[in-house]
N, C-alpha and C positions, 0 to 999 in steps of 0.2 A: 517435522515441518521443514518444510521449503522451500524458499523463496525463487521462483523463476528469473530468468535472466530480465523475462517482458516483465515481470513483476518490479523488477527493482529496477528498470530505463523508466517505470512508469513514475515511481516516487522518487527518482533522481527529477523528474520531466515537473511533477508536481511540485517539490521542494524550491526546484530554479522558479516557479511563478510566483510561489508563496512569497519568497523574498522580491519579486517585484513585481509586487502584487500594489495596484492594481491598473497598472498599466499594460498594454497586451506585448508581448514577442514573439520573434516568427519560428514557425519552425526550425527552420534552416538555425537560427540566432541558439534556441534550446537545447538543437542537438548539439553543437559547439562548444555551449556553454559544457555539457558534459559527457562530451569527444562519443558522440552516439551515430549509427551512420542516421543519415537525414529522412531516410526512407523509411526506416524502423520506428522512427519520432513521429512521422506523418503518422504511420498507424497506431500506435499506442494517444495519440493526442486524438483520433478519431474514435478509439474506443472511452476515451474520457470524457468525449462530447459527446458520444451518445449515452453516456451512463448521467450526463447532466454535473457534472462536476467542473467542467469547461466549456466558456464561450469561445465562437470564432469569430471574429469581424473580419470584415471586410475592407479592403480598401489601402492607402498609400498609408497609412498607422495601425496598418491590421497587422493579424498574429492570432492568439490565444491568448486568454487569461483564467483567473479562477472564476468559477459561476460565483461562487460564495464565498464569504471571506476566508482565509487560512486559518482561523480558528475555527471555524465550522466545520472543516472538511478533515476527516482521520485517515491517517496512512491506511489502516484497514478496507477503507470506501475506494481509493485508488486501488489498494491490491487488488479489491473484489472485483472491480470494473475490468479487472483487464485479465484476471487469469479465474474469476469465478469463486466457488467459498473457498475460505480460510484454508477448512479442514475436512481429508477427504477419507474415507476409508476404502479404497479399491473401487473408487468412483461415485459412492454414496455419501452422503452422510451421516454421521457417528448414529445419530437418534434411527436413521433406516435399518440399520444392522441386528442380526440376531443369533445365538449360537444356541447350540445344545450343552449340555454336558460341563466338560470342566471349562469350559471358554463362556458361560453363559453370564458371566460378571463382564467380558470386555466392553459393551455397548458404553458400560458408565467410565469405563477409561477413558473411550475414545470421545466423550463426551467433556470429559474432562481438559482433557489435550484441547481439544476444540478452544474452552473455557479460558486457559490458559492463555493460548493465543491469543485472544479474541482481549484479553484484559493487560495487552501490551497493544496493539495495532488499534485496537478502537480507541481508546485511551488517549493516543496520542495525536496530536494535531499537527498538518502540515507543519503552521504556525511553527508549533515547538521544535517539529524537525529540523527546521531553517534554521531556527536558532542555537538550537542547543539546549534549552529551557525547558527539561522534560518534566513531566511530573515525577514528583518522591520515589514513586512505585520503580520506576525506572532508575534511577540513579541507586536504589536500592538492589534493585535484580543485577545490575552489574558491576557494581563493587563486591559483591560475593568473591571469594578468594578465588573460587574455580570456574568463576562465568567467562574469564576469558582463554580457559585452558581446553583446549578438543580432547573428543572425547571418542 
């Protein structure tokens, strides 16, 4: 699993609203907020307002804000909106895949991995991101001895 560069300007771009939320801020103000070039924000805020996860207004108090509240909206919905599913296998996904032979068990790994994923990033709410205040599940997958050791 991967997190894209667009991927993670988007939930840095999301995280900056949730906490001031719900007020709107501008482009220019978000990228700043977290040293992004301004032009790269214009587009990842454009794909978050078309995925319906962010408003724009208009006008001398315009900017962007959250469509929904911060607890509504999961880092997963942001990821999805701006780089597509979760989890891919060679462009497919896990359920599309099929093999023969001794490979003919992977589809349920890859389905797996999916799952996995999918039970951190959905799980998780701007909200908490902002804050800090993850669910158990989380504060449990990285207290693991080896969760912060590469591998």
């Amino acid at each position: 699993m991967q997190v894209s560069a667009r991927g993670e300007y988007a939930v840095r771009i999301a995280v900056t609203l949730a906490q001031g939320h719900p007020r709107t801020i501008s482009a220019s103000s978000l990228a700043a907020a977290q040293a992004l070039p301004r032009k790269f924000a214009e587009v990842i805020l454009g794909d978050l307002r078309r995925a319906h996860l962010v408003d724009s207004v208009r006008g001398v108090e315009g900017g962007y804000r959250l469509a929904r509240s911060p607890e509504d909206v999961s880092v997963g919905e942001v990821l999805r909106a701006v780089d597509g599913p979760l989890a891919e296998v060679r462009g497919r996904r896990p359920e599309e895949t099929s093999y023969e032979g001794a490979a003919v068990n992977l589809p349920r790994l890859w389905v797996a991995a999916r799952a996995a994923v999918r039970s951190v990033f959905d799980e998780v709410s701007l909200a908490q991101a902002a804050t800090g205040e993850f669910p158990l599940r989380i504060d449990e997958l990285t207290a693991a001895d080896d969760a912060w050791t590469p591998r």
